[in-house]
C-alpha positions in Angstrom: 4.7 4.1 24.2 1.0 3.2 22.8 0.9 -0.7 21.4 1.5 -1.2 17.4 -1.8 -1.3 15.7 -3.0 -4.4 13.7 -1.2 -2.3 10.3 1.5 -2.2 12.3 2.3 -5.8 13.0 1.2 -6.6 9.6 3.8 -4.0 7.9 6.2 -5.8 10.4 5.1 -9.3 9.5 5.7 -8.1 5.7 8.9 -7.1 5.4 10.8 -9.4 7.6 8.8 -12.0 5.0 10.4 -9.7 1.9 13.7 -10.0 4.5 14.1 -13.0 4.6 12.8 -15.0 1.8 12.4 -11.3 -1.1 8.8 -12.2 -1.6 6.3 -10.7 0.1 3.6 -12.7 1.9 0.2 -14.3 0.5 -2.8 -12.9 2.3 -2.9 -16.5 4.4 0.4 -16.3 5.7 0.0 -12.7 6.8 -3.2 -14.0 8.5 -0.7 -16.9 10.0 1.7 -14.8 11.2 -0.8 -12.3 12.7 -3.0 -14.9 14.4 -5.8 -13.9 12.7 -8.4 -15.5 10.0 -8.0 -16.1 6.4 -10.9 -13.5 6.3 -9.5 -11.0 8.4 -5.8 -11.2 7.2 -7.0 -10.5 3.4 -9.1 -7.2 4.8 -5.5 -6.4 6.9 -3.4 -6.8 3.7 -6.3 -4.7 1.8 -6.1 -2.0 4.9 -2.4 -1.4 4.6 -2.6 1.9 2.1 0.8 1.4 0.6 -0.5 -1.8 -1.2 -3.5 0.1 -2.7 -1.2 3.2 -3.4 1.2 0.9 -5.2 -0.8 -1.1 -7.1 -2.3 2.1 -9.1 -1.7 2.3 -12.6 1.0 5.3 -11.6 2.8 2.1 -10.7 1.6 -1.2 -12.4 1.4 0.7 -16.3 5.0 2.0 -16.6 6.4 -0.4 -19.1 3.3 0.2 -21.2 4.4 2.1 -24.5 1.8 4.8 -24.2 2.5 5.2 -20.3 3.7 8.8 -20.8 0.5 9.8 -22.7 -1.7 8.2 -19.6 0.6 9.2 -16.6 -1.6 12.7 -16.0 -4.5 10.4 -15.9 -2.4 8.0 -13.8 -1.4 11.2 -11.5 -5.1 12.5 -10.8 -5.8 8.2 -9.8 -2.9 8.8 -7.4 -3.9 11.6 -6.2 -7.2 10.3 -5.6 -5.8 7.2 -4.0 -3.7 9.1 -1.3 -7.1 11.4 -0.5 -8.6 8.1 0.0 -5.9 7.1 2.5 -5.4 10.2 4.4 -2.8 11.5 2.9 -3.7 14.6 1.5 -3.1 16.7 4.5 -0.5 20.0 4.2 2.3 18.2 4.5 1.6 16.2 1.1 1.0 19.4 -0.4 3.4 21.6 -2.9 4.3 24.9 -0.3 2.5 27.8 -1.6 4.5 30.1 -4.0 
């Protein structure tokens, strides 16, 4: 079985922090609980794609009144976001018709 990667542990380190306590942790007690620096447990917490999928405006605008008029825009941002992260291969894709 290969070792967890840095992402790994910090995923790990994440949710048992949502777990146990239903907040997620600030960038300097991921870096705590990884072992790592202030500097390098903010770039971990940036790595982890499902923060910077999340935090799109797909997400962050849906209470906004006009959010149904935007979410196409908000869709093509998405879908930029998850080429960004790698996840635009086939299996992401809609099966040809």
């Amino acid at each position: 079985m290969q070792e967890p990667t840095i992402l790994d542990k910090a995923f790990h380190v994440i949710m048992r922090r949502m777990v146990e306590t239903g907040q997620a942790p600030f960038y300097t007690e991921l870096a705590s609980g990884l072992g790592l620096s202030v500097e390098e447990g903010r770039k971990t917490l940036h790595d982890l794609y499902m923060i910077k999928l999340f935090s799109g405006s797909y997400f962050t605008r849906r209470m906004d009144p006009d959010y149904v008029s935007h979410m196409f825009e908000y869709m093509r941002e998405m879908g930029k976001t998850m080429k960004e992260i790698g996840k635009s291969g086939p299996f992401w894709r809609r099966p040809k018709q």
